[in-house]
Structure formats: C-alpha cells, structure tokens
C-alpha positions as CSV (number, residue, x, y, z in Angstrom):
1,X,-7.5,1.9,4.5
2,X,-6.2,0.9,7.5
3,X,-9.0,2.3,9.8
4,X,-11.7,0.9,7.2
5,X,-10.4,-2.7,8.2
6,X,-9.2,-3.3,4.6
7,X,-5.3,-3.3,5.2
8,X,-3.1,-4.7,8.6
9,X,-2.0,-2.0,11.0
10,X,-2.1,-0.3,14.0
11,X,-4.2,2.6,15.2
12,X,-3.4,4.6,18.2
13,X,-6.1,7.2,19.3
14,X,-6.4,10.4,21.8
15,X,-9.1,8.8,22.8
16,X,-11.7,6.0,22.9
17,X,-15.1,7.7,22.6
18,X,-15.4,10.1,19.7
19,X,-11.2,10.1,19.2
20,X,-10.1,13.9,17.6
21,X,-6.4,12.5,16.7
22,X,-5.0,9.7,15.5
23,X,-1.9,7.9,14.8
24,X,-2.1,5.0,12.0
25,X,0.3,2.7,11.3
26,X,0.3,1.0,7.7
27,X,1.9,-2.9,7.9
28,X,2.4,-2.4,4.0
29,X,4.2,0.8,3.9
30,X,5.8,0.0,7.5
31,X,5.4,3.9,7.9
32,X,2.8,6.3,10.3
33,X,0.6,9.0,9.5
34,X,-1.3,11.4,11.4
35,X,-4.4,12.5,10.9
36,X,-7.4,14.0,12.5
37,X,-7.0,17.8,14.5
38,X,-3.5,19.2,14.4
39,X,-4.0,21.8,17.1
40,X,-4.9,19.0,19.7
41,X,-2.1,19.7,21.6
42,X,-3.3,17.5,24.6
43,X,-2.1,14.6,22.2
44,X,0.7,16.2,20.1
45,X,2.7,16.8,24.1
46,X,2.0,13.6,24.7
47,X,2.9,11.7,21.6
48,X,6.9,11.6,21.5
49,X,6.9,10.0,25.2
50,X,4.0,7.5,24.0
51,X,5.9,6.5,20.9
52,X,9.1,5.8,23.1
53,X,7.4,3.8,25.8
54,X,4.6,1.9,24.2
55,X,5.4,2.2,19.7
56,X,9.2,1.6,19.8
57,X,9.0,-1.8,21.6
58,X,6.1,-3.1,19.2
59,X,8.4,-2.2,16.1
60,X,11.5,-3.8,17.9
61,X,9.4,-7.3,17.9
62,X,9.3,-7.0,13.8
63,X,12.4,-6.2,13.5
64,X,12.1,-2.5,12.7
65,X,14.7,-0.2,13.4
66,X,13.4,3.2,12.1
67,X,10.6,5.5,12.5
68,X,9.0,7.2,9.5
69,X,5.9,9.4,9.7
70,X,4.1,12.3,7.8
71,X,1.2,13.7,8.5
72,X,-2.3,13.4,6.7
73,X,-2.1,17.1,5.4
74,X,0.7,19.7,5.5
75,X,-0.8,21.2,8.8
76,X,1.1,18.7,11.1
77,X,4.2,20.7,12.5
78,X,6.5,17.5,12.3
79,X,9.6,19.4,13.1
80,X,8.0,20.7,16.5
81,X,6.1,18.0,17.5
82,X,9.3,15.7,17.3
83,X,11.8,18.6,18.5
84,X,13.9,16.0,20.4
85,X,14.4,13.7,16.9
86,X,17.2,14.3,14.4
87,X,13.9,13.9,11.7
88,X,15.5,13.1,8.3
89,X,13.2,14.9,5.4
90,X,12.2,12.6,2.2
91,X,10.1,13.8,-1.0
92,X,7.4,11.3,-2.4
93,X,6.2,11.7,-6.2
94,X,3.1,11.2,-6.7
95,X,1.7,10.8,-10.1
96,X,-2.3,11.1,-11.1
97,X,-2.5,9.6,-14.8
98,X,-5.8,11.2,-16.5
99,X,-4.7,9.9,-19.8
100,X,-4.5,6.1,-21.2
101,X,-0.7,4.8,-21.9
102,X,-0.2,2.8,-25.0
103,X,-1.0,-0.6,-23.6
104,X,2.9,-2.4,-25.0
105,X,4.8,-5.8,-24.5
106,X,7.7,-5.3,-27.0
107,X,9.6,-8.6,-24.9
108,X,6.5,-10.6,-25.5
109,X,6.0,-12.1,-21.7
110,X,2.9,-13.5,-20.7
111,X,0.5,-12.0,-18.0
112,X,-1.9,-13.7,-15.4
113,X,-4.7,-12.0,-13.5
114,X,-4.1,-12.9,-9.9
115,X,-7.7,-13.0,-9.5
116,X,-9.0,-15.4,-12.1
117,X,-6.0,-18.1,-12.3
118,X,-4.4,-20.0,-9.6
119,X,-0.7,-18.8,-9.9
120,X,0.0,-20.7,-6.7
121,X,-0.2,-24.3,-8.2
122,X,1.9,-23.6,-11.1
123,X,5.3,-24.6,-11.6
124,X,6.7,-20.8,-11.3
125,X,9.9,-19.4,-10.0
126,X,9.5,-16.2,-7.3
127,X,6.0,-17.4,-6.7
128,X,7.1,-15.9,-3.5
129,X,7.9,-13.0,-4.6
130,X,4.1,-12.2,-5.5
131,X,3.1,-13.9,-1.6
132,X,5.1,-11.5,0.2
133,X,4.0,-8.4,-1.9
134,X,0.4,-9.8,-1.4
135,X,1.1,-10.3,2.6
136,X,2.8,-7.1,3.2
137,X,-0.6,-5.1,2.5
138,X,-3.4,-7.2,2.8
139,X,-4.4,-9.9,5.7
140,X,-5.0,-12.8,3.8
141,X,-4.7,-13.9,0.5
142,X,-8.7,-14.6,1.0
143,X,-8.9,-10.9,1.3
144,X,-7.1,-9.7,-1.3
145,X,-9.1,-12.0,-3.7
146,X,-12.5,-10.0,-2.1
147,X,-11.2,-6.4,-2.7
148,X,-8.1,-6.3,-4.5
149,X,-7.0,-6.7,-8.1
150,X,-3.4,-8.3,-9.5
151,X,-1.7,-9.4,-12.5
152,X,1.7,-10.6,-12.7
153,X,4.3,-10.7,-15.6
154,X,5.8,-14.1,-17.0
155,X,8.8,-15.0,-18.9
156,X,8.9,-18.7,-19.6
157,X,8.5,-19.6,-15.7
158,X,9.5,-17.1,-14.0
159,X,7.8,-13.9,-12.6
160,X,9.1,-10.8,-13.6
161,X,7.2,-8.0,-11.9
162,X,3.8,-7.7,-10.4
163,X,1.4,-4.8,-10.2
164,X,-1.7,-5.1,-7.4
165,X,-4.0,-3.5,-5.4
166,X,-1.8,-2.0,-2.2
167,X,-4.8,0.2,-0.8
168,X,-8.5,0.3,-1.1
169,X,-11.0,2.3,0.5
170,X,-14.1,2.7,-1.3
171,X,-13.5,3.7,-4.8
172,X,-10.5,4.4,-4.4
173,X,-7.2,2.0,-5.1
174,X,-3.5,2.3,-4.8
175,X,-1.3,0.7,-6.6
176,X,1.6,-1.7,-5.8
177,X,4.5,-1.7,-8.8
178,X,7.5,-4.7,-8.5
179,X,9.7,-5.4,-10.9
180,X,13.0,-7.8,-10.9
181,X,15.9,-5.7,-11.4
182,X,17.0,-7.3,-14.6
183,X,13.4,-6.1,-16.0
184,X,13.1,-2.8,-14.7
185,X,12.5,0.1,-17.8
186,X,11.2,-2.0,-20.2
187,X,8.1,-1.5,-19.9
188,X,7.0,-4.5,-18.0
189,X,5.3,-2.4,-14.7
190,X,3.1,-0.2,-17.0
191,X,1.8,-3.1,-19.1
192,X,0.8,-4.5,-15.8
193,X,-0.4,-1.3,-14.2
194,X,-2.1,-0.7,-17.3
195,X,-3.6,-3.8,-17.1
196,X,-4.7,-3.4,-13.6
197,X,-6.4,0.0,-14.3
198,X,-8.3,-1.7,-16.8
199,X,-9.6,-4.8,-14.4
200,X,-10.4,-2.1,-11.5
201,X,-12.6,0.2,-14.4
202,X,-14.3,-2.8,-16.0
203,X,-15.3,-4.1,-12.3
204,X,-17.0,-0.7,-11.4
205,X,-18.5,-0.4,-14.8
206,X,-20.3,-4.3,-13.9
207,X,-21.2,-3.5,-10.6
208,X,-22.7,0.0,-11.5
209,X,-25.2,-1.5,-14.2
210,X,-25.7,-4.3,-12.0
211,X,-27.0,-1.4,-9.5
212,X,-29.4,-0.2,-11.8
C-alpha cells in the first residue's frame, strides 16, 4: 500500500535500479516490514548499521522511540539479522470473516458514511478523533475520499467509534476499528465494520457492471 502510493511512508531499497530488498515503513501502523529476497545478504549485513545511522534519527524527529518490524513472510530470520537487539516477540490475530454477521444496533446510535455526508461541519464532539484516525493512514483527507470508505457511530453528538479503510491496494482493503472505551463490546465496531464491508461490496459490484 505503501509502495503503490496509496498510504504515507517510507521505502528504503538495496538498490535503485531493479531493487531485490526492501524495507517499508507504514506512517499508519508506525511499524516496518521487509519484503522482497531474504537470502540477499548484501542487504540483510548491512541493514542494522543503516537503521542506526540513517532510520533512528528520522523516527527521533516524530517522536518515536521504538522499533518494530516483521518481515513480509516467515522466511526473514529476524532474530539473526538483528543479533545485536534485545528483539521483543509480539503475536497479531488476524481474522478472515467468510460469513455475514447479524448486522445489530441494540443502543440505537446513529451512523454517517464518511464518504457521502460532511461530518466535519456538524456540531460533533471527537470530530477529531475521526481526523487523526483518517491522517494517520492516508495523505489527505482528499485521498481518502478517492479510495477509501468510512462510517462513524453517533450518540446524540458525540462520536463513538469509527470503522475506515486503513489500507488499500487494488481489491484489496484493510480495515481500521476505534471505539471510545466506554463503548467498547457492545457491538458498536461490528455494526460499523459491517457496515463498511457492505459500502466496499456494493462499490465493486457498480463498478464491475459499469465495466461491462
């Protein structure tokens, strides 16, 4: 997503022409990832002193003070490639939903498509709360409207939770989820992922007859 030009980040490559490694850096996760040839070992000797010298002072200007990285497949030797780190290991869950959840609002909020309605001129509270979701993956909010999808969750004026487009890279999206902590498990961030799964089908469903 990053490489394709649809998300903020940096991209640091073996080389120039016809690059066989990469390290990517994602604005919105604030994490890096390796992909490309994990045997390239001009690259992988080089890569720790690189990061010190040229990465670490870039993240020191925003205020980052940790390093977190996985590679792009299981392949990347993490432990021997930063031998000199004390690496701290963390599991991500990630969940592929092949079946429609029952679409609920027992509290009975309200939802707007971030799309379709201009949330920014009404009278809400944590308007910025859906900004700075929206900035931390995507370069503008022009942008986001072009490629991403968004609905928020209302109660009265407030915003309660937020589910948009993080990533996307051809047909494929990922999917932000942000809930205030008072709201969290009741259902509020799967009506609105639900709700956002819906938007993404119905789009490619248009645009795919429109092909035709």
């Amino acid at each position: 997503m990053v490489i394709d030009g649809s998300n903020p980040g940096w991209i640091f490559v073996d080389q120039i022409v016809l690059p066989n490694s990469a390290l990517v850096w994602s604005k919105g996760i604030q994490g890096f990832y390796l992909i490309g040839d994990h045997t390239d070992q001009t690259f992988i000797n080089t890569l720790d002193v690189y990061i010190t010298s040229n990465i670490v002072p870039r993240m020191r200007e925003l205020g980052l003070d940790h390093f977190e990285v996985s590679g792009h497949h299981n392949k990347w030797d993490l432990k021997s490639i930063f031998a000199s780190r004390n690496l701290h290991q963390f599991e991500q869950m990630v969940l592929k939903l092949f079946r429609k959840p029952p679409v609920s609002n027992a509290m009975g909020f309200k939802t707007i498509n971030l799309r379709l309605q201009e949330w920014e001129r009404q009278e809400l509270i944590h308007i910025e709360f859906v900004k700075e979701n929206i900035d931390l993956f995507w370069s503008s909010k022009d942008d986001f409207l072009r490629k991403g999808y968004g609905f928020a969750a209302i109660d009265g004026l407030e915003i309660i939770g937020l589910s948009y487009s993080s990533f996307v890279t051809e047909d494929t999206h990922a999917i932000g989820i942000e809930t205030l902590p008072q709201y969290k498990n009741k259902g509020v961030g799967t009506h609105l992922a639900t709700l956002l799964a819906e938007d993404i089908l119905a789009m490619a469903f248009h645009y795919k007859h429109l092909k035709k």
